[in-house]
N, C-alpha and C positions, 0 to 999 in steps of 0.2 A: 577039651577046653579047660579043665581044671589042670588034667596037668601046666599049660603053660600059667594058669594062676599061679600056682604054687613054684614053678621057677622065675613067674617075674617076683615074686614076695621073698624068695630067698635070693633073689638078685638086690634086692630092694637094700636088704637087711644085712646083707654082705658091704654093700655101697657107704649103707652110714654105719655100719662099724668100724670101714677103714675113714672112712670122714670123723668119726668121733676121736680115733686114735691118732689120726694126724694131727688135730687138733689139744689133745693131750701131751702127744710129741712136742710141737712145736711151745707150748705155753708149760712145759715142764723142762724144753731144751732153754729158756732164756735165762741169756749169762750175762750178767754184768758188764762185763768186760767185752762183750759182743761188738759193742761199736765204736770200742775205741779206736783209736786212727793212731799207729807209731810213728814217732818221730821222725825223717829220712834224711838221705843226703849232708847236706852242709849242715843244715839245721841240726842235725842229730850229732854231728861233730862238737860245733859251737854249744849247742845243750848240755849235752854230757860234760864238755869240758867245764861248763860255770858248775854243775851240779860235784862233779869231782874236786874241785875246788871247795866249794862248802862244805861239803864233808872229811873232807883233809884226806881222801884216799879211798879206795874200795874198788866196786865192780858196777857200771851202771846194769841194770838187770831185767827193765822195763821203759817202756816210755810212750807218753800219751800227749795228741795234741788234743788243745779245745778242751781239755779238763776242767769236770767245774768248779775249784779252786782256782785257776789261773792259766795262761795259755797253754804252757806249757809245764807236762809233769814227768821227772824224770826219778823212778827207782835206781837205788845203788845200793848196794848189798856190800855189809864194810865186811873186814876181816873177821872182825868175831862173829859173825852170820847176821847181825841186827840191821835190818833195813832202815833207810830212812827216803823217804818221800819230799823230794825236792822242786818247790812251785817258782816257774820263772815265766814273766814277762814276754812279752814280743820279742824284747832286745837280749834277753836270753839274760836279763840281771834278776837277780834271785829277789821272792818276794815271801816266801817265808821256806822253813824245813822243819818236818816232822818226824821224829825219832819210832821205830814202829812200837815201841813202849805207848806212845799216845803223847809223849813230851816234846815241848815244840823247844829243838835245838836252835831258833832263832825265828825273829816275827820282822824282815826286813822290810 
């Protein structure tokens, strides 16, 4: 009888230390960027193209719908490596951009 005591208590013990590490796992895996949703399709055409446009040139290099800045957030990575983060509307018209320095190259 004790022995199965003692394997249900190291079953016990085995159980929530993989529950404690799941739980560590999972509340030390959260990333920011987890739920971001990219942009697709057409839409990601038309985005990219107004956000290219604002920045007179580059690489788009990420892109987010439902951003909470604005609907849509499109990364473009210019020629000298300096990102700028480009907030546009439903209709894909730019409503501001922000230089990754923290300078807002425009408040439209």
């Amino acid at each position: 009888m004790q022995h199965r005591t003692k394997i249900t208590i190291t079953a016990a013990g085995i159980a929530a230390a993989l529950a404690a590490g799941t739980g560590v796992a999972v509340a030390g895996g959260a990333d920011d960027n987890a739920g971001d949703t990219p942009i697709t399709g057409a839409s990601l055409d038309a985005a990219s193209g107004a956000a290219i446009a604002e920045t007179g040139g580059g690489k788009v290099t990420g892109t987010e719908i439902n951003d909470e800045e604005s609907y849509y957030e499109v990364e473009v990575t210019l020629d000298d490596g300096s990102q700028v983060d480009v907030q546009l509307d439903q209709s894909f018209a730019v409503v501001s951009s922000k230089h990754d320095g923290g300078d807002n190259a425009s408040d439209g």
